[in-house]
DRENLOLO-997902 format. One record per residue (C-alpha): residue in three letters; chain; z, x, y. Coordinates in pm, whole numbers, plus 50000, padded with zeros to 5 digits. Layout:
+------+------+-------+-------+-------+
: code : unit :     Z :     X :     Y :
+------+------+-------+-------+-------+
:  ALA :    A :     Z :     X :     Y :
...
+------+------+-------+-------+-------+
//
This chain:
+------+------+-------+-------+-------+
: code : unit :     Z :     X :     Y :
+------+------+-------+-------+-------+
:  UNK :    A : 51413 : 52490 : 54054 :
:  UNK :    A : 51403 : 52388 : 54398 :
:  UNK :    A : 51119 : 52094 : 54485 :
:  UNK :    A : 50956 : 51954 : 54802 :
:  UNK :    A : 50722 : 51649 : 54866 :
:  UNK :    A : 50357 : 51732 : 54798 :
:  UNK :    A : 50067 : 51598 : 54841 :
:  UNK :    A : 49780 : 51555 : 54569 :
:  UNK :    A : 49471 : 51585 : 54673 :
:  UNK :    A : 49211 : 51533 : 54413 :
:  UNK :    A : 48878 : 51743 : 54366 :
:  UNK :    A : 48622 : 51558 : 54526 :
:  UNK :    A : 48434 : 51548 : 54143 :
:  UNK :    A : 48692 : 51391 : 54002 :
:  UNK :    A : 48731 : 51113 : 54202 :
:  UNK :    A : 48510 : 50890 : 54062 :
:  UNK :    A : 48662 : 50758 : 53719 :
:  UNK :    A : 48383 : 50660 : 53459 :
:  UNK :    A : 48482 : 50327 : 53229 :
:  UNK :    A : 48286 : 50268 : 52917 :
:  UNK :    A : 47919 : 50195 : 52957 :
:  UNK :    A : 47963 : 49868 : 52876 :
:  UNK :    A : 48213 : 49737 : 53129 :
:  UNK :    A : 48118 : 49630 : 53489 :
:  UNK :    A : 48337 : 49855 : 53725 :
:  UNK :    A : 48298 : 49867 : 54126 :
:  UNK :    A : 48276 : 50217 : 54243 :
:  UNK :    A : 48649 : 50383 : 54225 :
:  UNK :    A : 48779 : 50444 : 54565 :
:  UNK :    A : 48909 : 50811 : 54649 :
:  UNK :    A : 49273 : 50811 : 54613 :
:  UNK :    A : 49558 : 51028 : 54720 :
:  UNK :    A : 49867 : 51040 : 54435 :
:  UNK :    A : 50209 : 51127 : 54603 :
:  UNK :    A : 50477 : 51186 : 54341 :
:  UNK :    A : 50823 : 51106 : 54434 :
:  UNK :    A : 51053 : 51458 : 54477 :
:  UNK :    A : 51252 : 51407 : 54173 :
:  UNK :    A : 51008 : 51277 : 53969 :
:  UNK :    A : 50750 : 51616 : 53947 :
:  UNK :    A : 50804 : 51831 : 53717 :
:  UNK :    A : 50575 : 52171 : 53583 :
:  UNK :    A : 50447 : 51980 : 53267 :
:  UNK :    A : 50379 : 51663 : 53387 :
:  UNK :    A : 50045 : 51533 : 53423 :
:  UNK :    A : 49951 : 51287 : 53701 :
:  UNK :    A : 49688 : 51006 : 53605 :
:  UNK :    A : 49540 : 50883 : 53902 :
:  UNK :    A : 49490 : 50517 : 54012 :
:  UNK :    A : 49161 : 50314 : 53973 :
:  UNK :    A : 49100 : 49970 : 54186 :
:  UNK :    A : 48906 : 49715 : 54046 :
:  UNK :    A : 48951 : 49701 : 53725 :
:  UNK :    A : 48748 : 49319 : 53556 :
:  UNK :    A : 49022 : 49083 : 53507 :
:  UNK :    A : 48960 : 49041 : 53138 :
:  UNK :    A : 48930 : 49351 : 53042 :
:  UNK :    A : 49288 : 49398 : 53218 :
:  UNK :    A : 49364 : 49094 : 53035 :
:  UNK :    A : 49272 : 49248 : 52678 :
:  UNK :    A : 49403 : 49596 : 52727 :
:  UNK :    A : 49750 : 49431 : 52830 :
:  UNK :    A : 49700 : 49164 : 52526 :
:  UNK :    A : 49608 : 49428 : 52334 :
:  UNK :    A : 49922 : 49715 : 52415 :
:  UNK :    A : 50156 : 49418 : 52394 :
:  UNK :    A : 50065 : 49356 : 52054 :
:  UNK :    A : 50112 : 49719 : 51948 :
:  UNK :    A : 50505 : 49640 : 52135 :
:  UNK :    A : 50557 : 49328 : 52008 :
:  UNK :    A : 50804 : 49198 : 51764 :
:  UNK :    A : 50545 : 49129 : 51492 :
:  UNK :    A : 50447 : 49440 : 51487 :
:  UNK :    A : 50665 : 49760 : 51618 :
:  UNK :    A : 50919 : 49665 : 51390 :
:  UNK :    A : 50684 : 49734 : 51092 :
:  UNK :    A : 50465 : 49999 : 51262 :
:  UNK :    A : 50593 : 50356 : 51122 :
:  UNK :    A : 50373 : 50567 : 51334 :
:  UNK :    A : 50461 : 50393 : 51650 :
:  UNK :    A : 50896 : 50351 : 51524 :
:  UNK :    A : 50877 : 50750 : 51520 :
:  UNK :    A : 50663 : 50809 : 51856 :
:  UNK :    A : 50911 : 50604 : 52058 :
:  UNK :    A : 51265 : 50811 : 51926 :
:  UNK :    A : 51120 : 51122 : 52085 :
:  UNK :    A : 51141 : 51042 : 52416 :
:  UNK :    A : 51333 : 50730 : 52517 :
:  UNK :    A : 51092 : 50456 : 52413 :
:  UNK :    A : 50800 : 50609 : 52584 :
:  UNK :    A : 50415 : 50673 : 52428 :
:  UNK :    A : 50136 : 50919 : 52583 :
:  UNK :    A : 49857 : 50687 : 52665 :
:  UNK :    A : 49634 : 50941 : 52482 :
:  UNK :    A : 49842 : 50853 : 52157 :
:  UNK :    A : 49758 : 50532 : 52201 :
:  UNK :    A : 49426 : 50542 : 52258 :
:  UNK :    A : 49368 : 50679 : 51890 :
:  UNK :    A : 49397 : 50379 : 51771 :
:  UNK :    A : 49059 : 50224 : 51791 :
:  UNK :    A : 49144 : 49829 : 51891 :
:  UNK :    A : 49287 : 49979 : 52239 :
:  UNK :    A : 49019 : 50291 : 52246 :
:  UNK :    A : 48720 : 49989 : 52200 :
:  UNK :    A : 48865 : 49864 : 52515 :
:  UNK :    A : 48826 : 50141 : 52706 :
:  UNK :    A : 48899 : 50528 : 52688 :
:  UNK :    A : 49036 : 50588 : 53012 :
:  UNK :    A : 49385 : 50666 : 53058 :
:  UNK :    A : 49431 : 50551 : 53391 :
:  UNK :    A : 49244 : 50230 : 53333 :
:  UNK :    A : 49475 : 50181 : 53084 :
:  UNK :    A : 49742 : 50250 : 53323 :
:  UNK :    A : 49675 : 50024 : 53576 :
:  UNK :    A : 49582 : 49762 : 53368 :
:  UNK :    A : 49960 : 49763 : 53259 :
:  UNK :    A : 50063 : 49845 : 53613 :
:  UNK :    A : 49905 : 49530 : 53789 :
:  UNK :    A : 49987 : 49307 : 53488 :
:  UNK :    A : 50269 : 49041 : 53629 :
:  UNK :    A : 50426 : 48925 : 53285 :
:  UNK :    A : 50386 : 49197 : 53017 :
:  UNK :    A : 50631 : 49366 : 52762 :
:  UNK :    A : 50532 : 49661 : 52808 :
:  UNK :    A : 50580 : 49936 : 53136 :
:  UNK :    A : 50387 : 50204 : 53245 :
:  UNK :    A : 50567 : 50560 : 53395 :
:  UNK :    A : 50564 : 50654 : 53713 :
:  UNK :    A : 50308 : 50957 : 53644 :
:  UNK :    A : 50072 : 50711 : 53478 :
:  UNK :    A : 50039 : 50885 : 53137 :
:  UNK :    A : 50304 : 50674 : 52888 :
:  UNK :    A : 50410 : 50369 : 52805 :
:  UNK :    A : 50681 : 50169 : 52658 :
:  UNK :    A : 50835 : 49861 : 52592 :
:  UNK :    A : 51062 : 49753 : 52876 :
:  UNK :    A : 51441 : 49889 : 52822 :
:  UNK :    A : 51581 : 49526 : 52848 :
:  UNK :    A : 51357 : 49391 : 52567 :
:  UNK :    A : 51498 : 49470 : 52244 :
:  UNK :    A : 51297 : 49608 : 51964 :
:  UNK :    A : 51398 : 49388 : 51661 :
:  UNK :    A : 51540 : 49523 : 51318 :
:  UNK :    A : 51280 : 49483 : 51063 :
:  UNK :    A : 51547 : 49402 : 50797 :
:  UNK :    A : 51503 : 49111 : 50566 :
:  UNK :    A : 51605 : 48830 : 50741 :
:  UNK :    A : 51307 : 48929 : 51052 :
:  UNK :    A : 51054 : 48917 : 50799 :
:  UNK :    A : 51194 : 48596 : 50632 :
:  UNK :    A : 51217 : 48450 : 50975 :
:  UNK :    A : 50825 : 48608 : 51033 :
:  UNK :    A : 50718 : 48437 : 50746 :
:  UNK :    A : 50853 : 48133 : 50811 :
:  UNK :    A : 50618 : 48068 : 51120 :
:  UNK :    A : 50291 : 48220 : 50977 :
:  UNK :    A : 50027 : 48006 : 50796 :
:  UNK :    A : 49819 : 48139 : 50515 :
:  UNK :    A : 49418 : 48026 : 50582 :
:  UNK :    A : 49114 : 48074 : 50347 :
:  UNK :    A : 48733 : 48047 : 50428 :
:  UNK :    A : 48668 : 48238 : 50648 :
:  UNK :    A : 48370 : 48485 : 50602 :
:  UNK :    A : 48415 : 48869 : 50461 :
:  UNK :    A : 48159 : 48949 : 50735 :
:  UNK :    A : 48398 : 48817 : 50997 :
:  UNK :    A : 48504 : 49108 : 51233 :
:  UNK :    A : 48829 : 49100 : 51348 :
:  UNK :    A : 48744 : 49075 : 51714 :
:  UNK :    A : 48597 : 48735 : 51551 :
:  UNK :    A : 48904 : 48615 : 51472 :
:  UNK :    A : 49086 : 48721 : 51709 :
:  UNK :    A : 48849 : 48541 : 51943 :
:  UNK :    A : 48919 : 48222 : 51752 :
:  UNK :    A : 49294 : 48235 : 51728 :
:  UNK :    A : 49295 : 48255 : 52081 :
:  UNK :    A : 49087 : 47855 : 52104 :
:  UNK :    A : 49471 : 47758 : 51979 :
:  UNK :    A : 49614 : 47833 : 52300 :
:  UNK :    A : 49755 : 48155 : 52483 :
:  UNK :    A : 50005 : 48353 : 52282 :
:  UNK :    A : 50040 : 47997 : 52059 :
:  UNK :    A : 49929 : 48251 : 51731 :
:  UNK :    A : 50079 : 48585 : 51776 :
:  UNK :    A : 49932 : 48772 : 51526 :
:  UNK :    A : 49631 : 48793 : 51281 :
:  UNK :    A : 49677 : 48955 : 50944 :
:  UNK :    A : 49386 : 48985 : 50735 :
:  UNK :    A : 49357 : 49026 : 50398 :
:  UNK :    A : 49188 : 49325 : 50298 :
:  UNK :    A : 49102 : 49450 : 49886 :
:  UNK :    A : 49203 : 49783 : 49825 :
:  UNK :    A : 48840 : 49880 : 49979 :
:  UNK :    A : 48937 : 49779 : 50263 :
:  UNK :    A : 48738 : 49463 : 50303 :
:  UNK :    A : 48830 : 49138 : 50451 :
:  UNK :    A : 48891 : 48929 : 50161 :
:  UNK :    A : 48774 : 48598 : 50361 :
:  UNK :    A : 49178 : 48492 : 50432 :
:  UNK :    A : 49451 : 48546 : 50651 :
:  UNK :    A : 49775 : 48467 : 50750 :
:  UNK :    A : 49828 : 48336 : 51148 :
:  UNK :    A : 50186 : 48389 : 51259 :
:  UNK :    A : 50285 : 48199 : 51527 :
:  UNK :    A : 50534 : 48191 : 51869 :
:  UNK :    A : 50734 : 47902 : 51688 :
:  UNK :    A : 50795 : 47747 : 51362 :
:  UNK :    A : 50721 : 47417 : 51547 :
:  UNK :    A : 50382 : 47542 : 51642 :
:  UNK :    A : 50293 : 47658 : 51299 :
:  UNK :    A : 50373 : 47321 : 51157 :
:  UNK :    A : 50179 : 47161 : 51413 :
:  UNK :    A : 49882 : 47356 : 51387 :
:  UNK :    A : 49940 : 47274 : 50976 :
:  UNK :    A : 49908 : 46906 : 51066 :
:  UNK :    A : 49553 : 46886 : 51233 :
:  UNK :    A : 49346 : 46702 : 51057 :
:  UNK :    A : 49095 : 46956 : 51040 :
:  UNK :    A : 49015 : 47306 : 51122 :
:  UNK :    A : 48680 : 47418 : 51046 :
:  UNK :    A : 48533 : 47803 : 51153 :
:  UNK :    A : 48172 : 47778 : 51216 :
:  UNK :    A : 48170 : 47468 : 51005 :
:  UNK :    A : 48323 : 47584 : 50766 :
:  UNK :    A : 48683 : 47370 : 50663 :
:  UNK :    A : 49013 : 47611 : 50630 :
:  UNK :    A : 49268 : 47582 : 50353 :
:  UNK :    A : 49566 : 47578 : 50506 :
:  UNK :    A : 49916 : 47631 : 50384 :
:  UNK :    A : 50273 : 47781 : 50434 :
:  UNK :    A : 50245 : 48164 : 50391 :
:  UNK :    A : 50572 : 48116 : 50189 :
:  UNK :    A : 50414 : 47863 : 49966 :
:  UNK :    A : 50105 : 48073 : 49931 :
:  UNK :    A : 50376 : 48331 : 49814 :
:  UNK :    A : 50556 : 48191 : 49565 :
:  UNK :    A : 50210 : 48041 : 49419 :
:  UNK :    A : 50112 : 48450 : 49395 :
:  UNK :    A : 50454 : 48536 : 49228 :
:  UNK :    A : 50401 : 48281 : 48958 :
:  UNK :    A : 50057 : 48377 : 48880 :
:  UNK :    A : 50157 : 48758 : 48885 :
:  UNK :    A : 50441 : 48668 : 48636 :
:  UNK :    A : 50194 : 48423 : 48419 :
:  UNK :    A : 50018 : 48707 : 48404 :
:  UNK :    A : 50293 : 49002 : 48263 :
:  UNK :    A : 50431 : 48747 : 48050 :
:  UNK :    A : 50074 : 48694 : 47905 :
:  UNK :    A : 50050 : 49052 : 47870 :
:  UNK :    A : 50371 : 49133 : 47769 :
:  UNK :    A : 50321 : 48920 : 47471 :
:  UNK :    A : 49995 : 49047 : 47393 :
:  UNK :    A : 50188 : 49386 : 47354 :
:  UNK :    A : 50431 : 49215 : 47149 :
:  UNK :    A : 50210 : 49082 : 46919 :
:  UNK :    A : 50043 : 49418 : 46890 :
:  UNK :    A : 50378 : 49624 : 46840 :
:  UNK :    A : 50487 : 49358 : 46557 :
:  UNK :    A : 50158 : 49483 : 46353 :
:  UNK :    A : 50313 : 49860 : 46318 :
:  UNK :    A : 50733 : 49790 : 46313 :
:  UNK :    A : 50974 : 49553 : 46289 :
:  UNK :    A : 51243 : 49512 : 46508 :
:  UNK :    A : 51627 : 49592 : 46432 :
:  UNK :    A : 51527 : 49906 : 46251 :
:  UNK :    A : 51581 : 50136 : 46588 :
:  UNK :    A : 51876 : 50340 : 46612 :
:  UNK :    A : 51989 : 50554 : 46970 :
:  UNK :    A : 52162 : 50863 : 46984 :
:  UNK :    A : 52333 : 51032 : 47292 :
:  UNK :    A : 52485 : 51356 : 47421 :
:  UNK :    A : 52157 : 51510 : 47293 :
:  UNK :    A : 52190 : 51839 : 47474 :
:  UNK :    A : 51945 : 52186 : 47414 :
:  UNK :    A : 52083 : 52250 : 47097 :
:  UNK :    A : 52014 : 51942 : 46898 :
:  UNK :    A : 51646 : 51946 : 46728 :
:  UNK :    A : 51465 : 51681 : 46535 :
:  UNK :    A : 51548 : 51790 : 46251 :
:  UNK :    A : 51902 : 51857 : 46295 :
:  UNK :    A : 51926 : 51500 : 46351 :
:  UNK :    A : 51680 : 51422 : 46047 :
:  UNK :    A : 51941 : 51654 : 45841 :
:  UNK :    A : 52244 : 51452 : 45955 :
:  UNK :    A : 52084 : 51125 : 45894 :
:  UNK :    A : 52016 : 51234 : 45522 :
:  UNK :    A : 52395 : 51297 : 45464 :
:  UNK :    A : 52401 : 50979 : 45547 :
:  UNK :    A : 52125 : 50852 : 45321 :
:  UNK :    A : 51964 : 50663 : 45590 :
:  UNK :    A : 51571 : 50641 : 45572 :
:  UNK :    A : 51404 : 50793 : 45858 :
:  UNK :    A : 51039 : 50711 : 45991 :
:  UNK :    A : 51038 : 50920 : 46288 :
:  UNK :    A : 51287 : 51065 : 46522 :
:  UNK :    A : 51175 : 51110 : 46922 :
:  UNK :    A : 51374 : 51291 : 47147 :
:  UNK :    A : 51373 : 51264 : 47541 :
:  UNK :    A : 51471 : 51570 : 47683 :
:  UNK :    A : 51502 : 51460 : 48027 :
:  UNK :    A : 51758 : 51177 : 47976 :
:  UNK :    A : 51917 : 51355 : 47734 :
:  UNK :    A : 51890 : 51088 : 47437 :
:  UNK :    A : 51706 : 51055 : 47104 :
:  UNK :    A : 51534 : 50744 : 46904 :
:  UNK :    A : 51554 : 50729 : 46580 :
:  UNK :    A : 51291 : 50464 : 46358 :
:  UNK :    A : 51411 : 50397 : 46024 :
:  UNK :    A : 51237 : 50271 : 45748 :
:  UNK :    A : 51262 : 49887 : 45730 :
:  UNK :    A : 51495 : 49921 : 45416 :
:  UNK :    A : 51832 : 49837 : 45572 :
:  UNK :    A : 51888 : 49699 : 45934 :
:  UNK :    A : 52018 : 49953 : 46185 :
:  UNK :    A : 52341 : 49771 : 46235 :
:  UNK :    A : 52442 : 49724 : 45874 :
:  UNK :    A : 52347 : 50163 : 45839 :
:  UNK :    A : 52591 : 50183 : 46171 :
:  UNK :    A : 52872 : 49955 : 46016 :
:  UNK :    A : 52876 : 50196 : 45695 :
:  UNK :    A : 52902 : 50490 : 45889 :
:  UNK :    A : 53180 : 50373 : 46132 :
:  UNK :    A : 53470 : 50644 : 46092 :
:  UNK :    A : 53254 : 50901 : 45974 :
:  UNK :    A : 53161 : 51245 : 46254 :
:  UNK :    A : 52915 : 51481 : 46275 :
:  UNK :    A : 52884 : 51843 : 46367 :
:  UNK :    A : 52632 : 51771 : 46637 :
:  UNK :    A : 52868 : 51543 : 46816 :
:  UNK :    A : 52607 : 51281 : 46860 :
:  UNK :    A : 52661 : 50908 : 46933 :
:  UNK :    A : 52461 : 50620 : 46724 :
:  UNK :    A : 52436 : 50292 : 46903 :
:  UNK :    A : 52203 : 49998 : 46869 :
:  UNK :    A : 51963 : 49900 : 47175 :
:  UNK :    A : 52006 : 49576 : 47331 :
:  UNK :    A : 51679 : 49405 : 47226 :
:  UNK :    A : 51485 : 49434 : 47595 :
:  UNK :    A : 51491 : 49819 : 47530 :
:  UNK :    A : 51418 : 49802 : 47203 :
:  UNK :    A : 51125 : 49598 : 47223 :
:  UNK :    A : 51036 : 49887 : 47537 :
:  UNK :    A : 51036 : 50175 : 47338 :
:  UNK :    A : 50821 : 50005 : 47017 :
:  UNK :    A : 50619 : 49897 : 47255 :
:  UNK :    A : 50595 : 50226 : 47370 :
:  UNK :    A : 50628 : 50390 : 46990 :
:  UNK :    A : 50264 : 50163 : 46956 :
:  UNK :    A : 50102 : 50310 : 47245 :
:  UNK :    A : 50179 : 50647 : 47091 :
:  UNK :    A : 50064 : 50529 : 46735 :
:  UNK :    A : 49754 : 50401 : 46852 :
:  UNK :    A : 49659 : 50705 : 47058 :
:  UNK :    A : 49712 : 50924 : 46735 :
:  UNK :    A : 49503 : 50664 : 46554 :
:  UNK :    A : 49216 : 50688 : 46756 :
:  UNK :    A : 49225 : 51050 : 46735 :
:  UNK :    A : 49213 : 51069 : 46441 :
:  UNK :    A : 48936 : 50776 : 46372 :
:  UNK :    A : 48715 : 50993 : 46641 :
:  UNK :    A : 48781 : 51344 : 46443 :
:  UNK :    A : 48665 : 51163 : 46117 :
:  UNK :    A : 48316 : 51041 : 46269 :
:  UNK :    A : 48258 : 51362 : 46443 :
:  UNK :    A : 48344 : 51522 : 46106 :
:  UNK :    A : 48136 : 51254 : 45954 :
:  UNK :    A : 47843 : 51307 : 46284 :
:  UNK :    A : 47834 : 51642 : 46213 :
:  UNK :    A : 47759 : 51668 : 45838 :
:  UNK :    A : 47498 : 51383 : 45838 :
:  UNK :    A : 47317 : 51607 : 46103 :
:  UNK :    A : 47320 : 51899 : 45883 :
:  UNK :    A : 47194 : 51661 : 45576 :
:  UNK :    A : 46925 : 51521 : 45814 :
:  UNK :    A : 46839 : 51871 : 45966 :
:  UNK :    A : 46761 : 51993 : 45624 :
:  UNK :    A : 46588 : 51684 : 45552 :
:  UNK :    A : 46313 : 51765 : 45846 :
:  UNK :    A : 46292 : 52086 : 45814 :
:  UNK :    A : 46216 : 51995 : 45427 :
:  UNK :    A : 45990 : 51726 : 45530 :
:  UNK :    A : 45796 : 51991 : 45835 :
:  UNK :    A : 45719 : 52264 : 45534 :
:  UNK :    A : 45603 : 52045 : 45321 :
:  UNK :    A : 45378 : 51825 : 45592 :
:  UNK :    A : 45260 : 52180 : 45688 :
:  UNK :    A : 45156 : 52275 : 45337 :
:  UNK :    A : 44951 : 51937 : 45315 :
:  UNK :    A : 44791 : 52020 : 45671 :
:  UNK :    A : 44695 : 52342 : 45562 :
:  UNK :    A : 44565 : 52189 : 45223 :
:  UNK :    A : 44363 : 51938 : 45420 :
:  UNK :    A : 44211 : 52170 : 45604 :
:  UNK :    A : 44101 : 52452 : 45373 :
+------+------+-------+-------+-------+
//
């Protein structure tokens, strides 16, 4: 399709662009928007320019756009990863403005546009029709493999004391008192509510700047002294408590599962295909005299567990029984003693569950017959305080 220069002159009504209520605009000045030849296409939508935009809130949509870009974040941002494969980097401005950090800023496309347009030293570019952005082709988005976040994490400082009422504008606000893109990104806690947990991690431009911001003497918010500390160190301290913790636990189970079996009386089986029941393996384990407590089998994987009395250990049953086959063409092994201790624990879980069934059918069982005996009992007691009344009153 053939194409010409043209001229765009815009409706007189919609010349006049209308920023958020709460921003200070001049009056827009009427505009004409010529589109270079090559550059027009039928789908293409033309977002006209706005003068006089306030300096800081240029400032903070830029800030703002190039933190969405930036290599703390786009590497880890999904949503914005798959927007910028579909066409060569490049994000509608109304995407962006779904996200409510930018959208608080203002909700105007083209003020977002020409906020990126007059900024001198940004990451981020704006097209030529105004209505996407992207970060500029000779600024590589980095991989976030591994080694980026282990580098990430090696500049960011974990802080606590901050208030759960702190707003994120709030803290934003104060990581900027450190200096212009000195901290390049806030993280804030959150509990799975959603709430600000009162701590954060700052990651900064440098390493170097991270440790000297860890060697103030103090840093207080609203009066109120920060802990400070490597996010790394902060780390590790989690991990340990988190595996304090399981082993705690884990040993609580263990000392639970001892109370119903003893270990080295578990037996696995293999090549357990459709045809081989419970008690086809209970029928091949009495052949072979072996004492069996309870035989499980898991479909899905295609295996079996056997529990055997605790008269002989499994291994001295699977020494006796060396050269002998069976029709089933099962295999008997013995568990290393991490699974073993697994499926026990597991085996308790189930043995409890049955337990407790079974304690709750006996009381309702029990429940029920007590309110037949007491039932009886009132209605005994209701005749014969009625017979009295009536008594009384003749």
């Amino acid at each position: 399709m053939s194409t010409s220069n043209v001229k765009v002159e815009l409706p007189a009504e919609t010349k006049t662009i209308e920023i958020e209520k709460d921003t200070e605009v001049s009056p827009v000045v009427d505009v004409k928007v010529e589109l270079p030849a090559e550059s027009k296409t039928e789908n293409e939508t033309v977002v006209p320019a706005v003068a006089n935009i306030p300096a800081k809130l240029e400032q903070n949509i830029v800030k703002q756009l190039g933190f969405y870009f930036s290599d703390t974040n786009l590497p880890y941002d999904k949503f914005l990863q798959n927007e910028i494969k579909n066409d060569d980097g490049w994000v509608k401005i109304d995407v962006l403005l779904t996200f409510k950090r930018l959208a608080s800023l203002s909700k105007d496309p083209a003020v977002i546009a020409q906020a990126v347009k007059n900024a001198t030293d940004s990451i981020v570019e704006v097209s030529d029709s105004g209505d996407k952005i992207r970060r500029k082709v000779d600024s590589a988005v980095p991989v976030a493999d591994q080694e980026f976040l282990n580098e990430m994490i090696a500049r960011s400082i974990y802080c606590k004391g901050f208030p759960k009422t702190a707003t994120m504008d709030e803290l934003l606000e104060f990581a900027s008192t450190f200096g212009d893109k000195i901290i390049t990104k806030v993280t804030p806690r959150r509990l799975k509510t959603k709430e600000f947990k009162g701590t954060l991690y700052f990651t900064f431009s440098t390493k170097e700047e991270a440790e000297k911001f860890l060697k103030l003497e103090s840093v207080k918010y609203k009066d109120v002294e920060l802990e400070r500390k490597w996010e790394k160190d902060f780390l590790e301290e989690k991990k340990k408590e988190y595996e304090d913790k399981l082993a705690k636990k884990d040993q609580k189970i263990k000392a639970e599962t001892e109370k119903y079996f003893k270990k080295g009386f578990l037996l696995k089986v293999d090549n357990v295909d459709e045809n081989v029941t419970v008690e086809s393996i209970k029928t091949i384990c009495s052949g072979f005299e072996w004492q069996v407590a309870f035989v499980k089998i898991v479909e899905n994987e295609k295996l079996a567990w056997i529990r055997l009395k605790p008269v002989k250990a499994a291994k001295d049953l699977l020494e006796e029984v060396a050269d002998k086959v069976n029709d089933l063409n099962i295999k008997f092994s013995l568990p290393d003693e991490e699974v073993e201790q697994t499926v026990l624990n597991e085996m308790t879980k189930e043995m409890k569950g049955f337990l407790n069934m079974k304690d709750k059918m006996k009381r309702e069982k029990k429940r029920n017959k007590g309110g037949k005996r007491y039932n009886k009992r009132k209605n005994d007691d209701g005749n014969s305080n009625n017979k009295r009344f009536k008594t009384n009153g003749n």
